[in-house]
N, C-alpha and C positions, 0 to 999 in steps of 0.2 A: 717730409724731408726737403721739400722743393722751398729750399731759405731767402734763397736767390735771388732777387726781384725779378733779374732776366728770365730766369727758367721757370717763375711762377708764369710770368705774363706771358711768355711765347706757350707755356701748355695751356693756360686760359684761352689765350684768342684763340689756340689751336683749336679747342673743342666748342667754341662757342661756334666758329666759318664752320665748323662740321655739320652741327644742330643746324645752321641756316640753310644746309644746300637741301634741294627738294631729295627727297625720299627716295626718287629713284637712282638718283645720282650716291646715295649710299648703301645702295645695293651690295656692291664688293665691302666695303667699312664692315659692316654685319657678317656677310655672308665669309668673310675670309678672317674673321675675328677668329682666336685660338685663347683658352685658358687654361689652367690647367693648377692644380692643389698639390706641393710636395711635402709631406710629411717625412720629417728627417729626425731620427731617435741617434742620439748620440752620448756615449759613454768614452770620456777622457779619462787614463791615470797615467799622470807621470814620476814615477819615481826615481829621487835623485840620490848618488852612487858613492860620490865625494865625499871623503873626510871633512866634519864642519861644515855641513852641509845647513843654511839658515831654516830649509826647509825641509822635512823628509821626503815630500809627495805633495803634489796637485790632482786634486781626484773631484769630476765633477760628472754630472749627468742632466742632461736636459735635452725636453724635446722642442723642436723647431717645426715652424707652417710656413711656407713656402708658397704666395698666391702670384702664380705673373699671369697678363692677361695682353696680348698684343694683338692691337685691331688690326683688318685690312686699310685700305685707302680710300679714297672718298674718289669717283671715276672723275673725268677730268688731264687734261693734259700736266695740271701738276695733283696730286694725289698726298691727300693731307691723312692723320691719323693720329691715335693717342694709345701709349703704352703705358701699364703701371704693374708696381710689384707691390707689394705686400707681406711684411715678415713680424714672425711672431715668437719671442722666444720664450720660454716659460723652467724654470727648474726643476726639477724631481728629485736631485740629490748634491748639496756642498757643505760647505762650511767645517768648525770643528777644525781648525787648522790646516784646510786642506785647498782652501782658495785660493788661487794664485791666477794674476794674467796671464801665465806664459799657453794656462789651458787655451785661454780667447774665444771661450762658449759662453760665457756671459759677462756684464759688466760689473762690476766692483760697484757693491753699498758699505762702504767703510770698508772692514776687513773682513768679509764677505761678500758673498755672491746675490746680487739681486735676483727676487723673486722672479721677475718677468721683465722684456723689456719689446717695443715695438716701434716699426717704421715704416713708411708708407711712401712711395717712390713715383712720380710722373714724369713720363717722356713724350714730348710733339715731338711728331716726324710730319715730314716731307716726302716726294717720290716723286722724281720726273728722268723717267727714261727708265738707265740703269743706274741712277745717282738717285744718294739715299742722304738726307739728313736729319739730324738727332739732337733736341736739345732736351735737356734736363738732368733725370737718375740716371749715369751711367756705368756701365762692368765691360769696362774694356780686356782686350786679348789679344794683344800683337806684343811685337819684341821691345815694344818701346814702356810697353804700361801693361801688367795683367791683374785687374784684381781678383783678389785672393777669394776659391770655395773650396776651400781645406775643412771648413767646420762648421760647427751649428746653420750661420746664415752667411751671404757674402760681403765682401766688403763691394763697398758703390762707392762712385763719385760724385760731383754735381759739375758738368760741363756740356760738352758740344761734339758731336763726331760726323764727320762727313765721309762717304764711301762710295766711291765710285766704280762703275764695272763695263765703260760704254766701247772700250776698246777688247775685243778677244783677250784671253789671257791676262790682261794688265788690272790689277786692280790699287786704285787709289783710298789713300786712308790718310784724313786729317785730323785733329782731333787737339780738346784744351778742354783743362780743367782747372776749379779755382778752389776747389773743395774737395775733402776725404773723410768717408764713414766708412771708419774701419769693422770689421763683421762682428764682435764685440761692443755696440756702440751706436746710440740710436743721434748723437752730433755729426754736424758736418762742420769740420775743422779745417783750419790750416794745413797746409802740405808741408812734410818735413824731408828730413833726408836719413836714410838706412846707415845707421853704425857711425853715429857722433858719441861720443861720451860729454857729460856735461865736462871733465879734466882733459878732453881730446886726446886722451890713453886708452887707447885700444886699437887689438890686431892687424885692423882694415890701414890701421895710418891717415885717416881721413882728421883735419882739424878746421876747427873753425875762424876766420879772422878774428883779430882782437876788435871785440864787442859787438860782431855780427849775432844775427839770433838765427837757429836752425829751423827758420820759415819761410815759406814762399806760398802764395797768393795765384801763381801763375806756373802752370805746365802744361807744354805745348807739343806738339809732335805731327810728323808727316813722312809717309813712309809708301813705297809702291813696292807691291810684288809682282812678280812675274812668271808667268807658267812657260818655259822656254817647248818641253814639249811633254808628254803623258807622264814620265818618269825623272823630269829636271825641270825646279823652277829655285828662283833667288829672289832676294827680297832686302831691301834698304831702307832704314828708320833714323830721321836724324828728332830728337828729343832735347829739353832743355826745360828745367826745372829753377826758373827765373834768378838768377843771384845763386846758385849755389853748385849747378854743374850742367853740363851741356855733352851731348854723347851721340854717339855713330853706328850704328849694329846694323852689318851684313849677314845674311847667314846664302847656304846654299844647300836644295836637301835633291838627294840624286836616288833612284831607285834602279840596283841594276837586277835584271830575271836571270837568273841563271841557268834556272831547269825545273819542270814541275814541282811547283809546291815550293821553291827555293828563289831568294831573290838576298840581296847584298843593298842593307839601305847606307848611306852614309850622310852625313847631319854635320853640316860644318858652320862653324857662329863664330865672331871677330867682333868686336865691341871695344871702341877706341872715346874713354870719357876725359873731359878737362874741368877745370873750374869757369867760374862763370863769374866769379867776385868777389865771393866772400869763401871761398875754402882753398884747400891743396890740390885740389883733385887731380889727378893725372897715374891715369890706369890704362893700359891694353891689357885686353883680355879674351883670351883663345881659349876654344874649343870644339871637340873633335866627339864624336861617337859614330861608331861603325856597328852596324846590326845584321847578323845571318839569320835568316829566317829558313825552318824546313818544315814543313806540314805544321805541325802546332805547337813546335820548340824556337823560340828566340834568344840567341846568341849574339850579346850587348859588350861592346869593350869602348870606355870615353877616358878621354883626358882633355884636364883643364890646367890652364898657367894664365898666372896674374903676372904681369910687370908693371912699370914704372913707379913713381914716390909713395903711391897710393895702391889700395884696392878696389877693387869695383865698388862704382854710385848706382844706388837704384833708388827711387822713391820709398819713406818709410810709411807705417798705417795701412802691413799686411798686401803688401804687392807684390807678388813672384817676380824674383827676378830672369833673367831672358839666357839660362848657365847652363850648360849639359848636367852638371854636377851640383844643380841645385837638388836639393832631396827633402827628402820627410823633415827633420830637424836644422839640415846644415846649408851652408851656401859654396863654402869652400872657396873664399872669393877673400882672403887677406892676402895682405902684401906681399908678394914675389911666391905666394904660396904655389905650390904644384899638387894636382891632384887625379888618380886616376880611377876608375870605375871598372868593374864585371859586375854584370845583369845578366839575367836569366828570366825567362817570361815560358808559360805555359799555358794553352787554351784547351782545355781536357774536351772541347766539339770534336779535337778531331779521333779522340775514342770515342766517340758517342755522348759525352753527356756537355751537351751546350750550354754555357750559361754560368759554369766553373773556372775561374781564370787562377794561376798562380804567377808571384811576381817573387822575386829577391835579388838584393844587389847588396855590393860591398864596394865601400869608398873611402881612401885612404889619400889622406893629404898631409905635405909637411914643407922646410924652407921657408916656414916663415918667423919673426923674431914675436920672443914670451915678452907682453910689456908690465906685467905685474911681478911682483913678489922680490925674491930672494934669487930665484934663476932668470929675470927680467936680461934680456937681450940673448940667452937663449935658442937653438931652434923649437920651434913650436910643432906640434905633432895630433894629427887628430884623426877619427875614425869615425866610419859610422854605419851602419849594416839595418837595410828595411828588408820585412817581407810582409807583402801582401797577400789574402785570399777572399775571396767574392763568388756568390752565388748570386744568379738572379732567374726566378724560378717563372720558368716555360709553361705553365699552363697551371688548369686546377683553379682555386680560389684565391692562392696567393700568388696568381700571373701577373709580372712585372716585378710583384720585390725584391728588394735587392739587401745581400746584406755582405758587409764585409769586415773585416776586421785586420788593420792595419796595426804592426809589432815594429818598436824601433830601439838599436842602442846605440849611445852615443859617448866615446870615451876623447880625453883629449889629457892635455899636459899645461893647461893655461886656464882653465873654468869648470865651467859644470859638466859632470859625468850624469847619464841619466839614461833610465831606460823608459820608454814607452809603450802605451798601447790606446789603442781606439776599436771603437765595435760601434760603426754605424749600418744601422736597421733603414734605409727609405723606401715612401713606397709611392707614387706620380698616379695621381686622379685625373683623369680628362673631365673640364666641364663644360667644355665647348669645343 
């Protein structure tokens, strides 16, 4: 995976200065080295609902190997090291009409699913102090950029991250990427943008200038958070996706106790994007979720509102975007759309059996314009309802597996109706 010239060479010289320092000096390197094997079994079907629907169902099955291995440092006032991952995907069951991307467990060989597909990831790091830095395979996770582990393998990028923590409570996060491998997909590609259509029709309102291309080379970002104290910290990311948008995202997360066993979390996110050249972009976007928590029942209510010309920008090639009312299928992030949420969470520990989680939510959004068909300018209406459950078994021969199976429906008035389901089995080997 490492295409790069930058991020071959900087993980090269990293590991060669490594091999030179005397033996004792990589004492930690060794000794704080961590690896570890996840074996990830995943079964996709989605079956789609609509009248004229092109396809019936995407039904695919494949198992996934998972190898990350992250050294310690090399002792020394600066502290060098070298990370790598290793992913493996392989099929057990597609084809027969039933392949489609939207599953994104495997890569397309014509109009089917390839048998197998693999990639191989290196990162040099750095370490001096409490400041960390990263070049190479990267899986970022702040508000500004998160790649996606929704499925089989994750999605990576190829760039740079720097993190610093030398001030109590404040932590620094900078970060650029020039490449995206998406978790389907053993290339590092071009970066694009989330919800272009090649006719620049579609719900988000997002268009492209005349003869601009929906690529970019360069994504940037820097962002610090802050722990203000045990139960209130905030946090600020400005991002910018070279030529095609540029963007702001606050958020503020407050934990208040209320009384044994009881606390009141609240989750507040502001994200203010523009264009940067070549698009319309110009979106604010709010969101709110409030959470009661009492012994092992949690009581979730969020709401989200898009405005201005556009909808939310986020990077396309499988990125989460940074939404309260992002979910299983949906994003809920068109134009002037409105959307609100109830959740409901259950941790069955606190009857006694540890290890059994239940999840379900229902989210409903609408106010935004239908831009296809015969009802085109329309309000537009949509739905969509997950529930999760998970096991992850406490001792015996299968301590540590996990297995869960995740149910989704999703209806609307503008596209595809679909139901869903997932059954992932994993199980995490320590090998060091």
């Amino acid at each position: 995976m490492l295409k790069t010239p930058i991020a071959r060479g900087v993980a090269l010289a990293t590991l060669g200065a490594t091999l030179a320092i005397p033996t004792m000096a990589q004492a930690a390197f060794f000794e704080d080295t961590k690896a570890n094997l996840e074996l990830r079994n995943f079964y996709f079907n989605r079956d789609f609902r609509q009248d004229g629907a092109a396809q019936s169902k995407q039904e695919e099955w494949a198992q996934g190997f998972l190898l990350r291995v992250e050294s310690g440092y090399t002792e020394g006032t600066v502290g060098f090291g070298v990370d790598a991952i290793g992913l493996l995907g392989v099929k057990l069951d597609s084809g027969g009409g039933r392949y489609g991307n939207g599953s994104q467990l495997l890569p397309g060989d014509g109009d089917s699913a390839a048998d197998d597909f693999s990639e191989l990831g290196l990162t040099a790091k750095a370490k001096f102090s409490e400041t960390v830095l990263k070049v190479g395979t990267m899986q970022f996770k702040n508000p500004a950029v998160a790649n996606s582990d929704s499925r089989l393998l994750p999605a990576l990028m190829q760039g740079a991250n720097l993190v610093s923590k030398e001030i109590d409570g404040l932590t620094l996060d900078i970060g650029y990427a020039n490449r995206n491998n998406q978790r389907a997909s053993s290339d590092n590609e071009v970066m694009s943008l989330n919800g272009v259509t090649a006719n620049n029709n579609n719900t988000r309102g997002i268009q492209m200038s005349a003869g601009a291309a929906n690529q970019s080379d360069d994504f940037r970002f820097a962002g610090a958070t802050y722990k203000f104290m045990d139960n209130l910290s905030g946090s600020y990311y400005y991002s910018k996706l070279e030529d095609l948008y540029k963007q702001s995202t606050f958020n503020l997360i407050h934990v208040l106790p209320i009384g044994e066993g009881q606390s009141l979390k609240t989750d507040l996110r502001y994200s203010r994007s523009k264009d940067d050249g070549s698009t319309n972009i110009d979106n604010k976007a709010f969101g709110a979720m409030v959470t009661y928590s009492l012994s092992g029942h949690s009581f979730g209510l969020g709401y989200q509102k898009m405005s201005g010309d556009t909808g939310f920008a986020y990077l396309g090639g499988n990125v989460d975007p940074y939404l309260v009312n992002f979910v299983q299928i949906n994003d809920f992030a068109n134009k002037d759309e409105k959307s609100w949420q109830a959740r409901y969470d259950y941790n069955f520990a606190a009857m006694g059996i540890p290890g059994l989680t239940f999840m379900t939510r229902y989210i409903t959004g609408d106010n935004f314009d239908r831009v296809t068909g015969a009802d085109a300018g329309t309000e537009g209406k949509e739905w969509e309802r997950n529930t999760d459950i998970a096991y992850t078994f406490q001792e015996g021969a299968l301590k540590n597996l996990n297995v869960k199976w995740r149910n989704a429906a999703s209806r609307n008035n503008y596209g595809n109706d679909l139901d869903e389901n997932r059954l992932i089995v994993s199980y995490t080997i320590p090998l060091m």
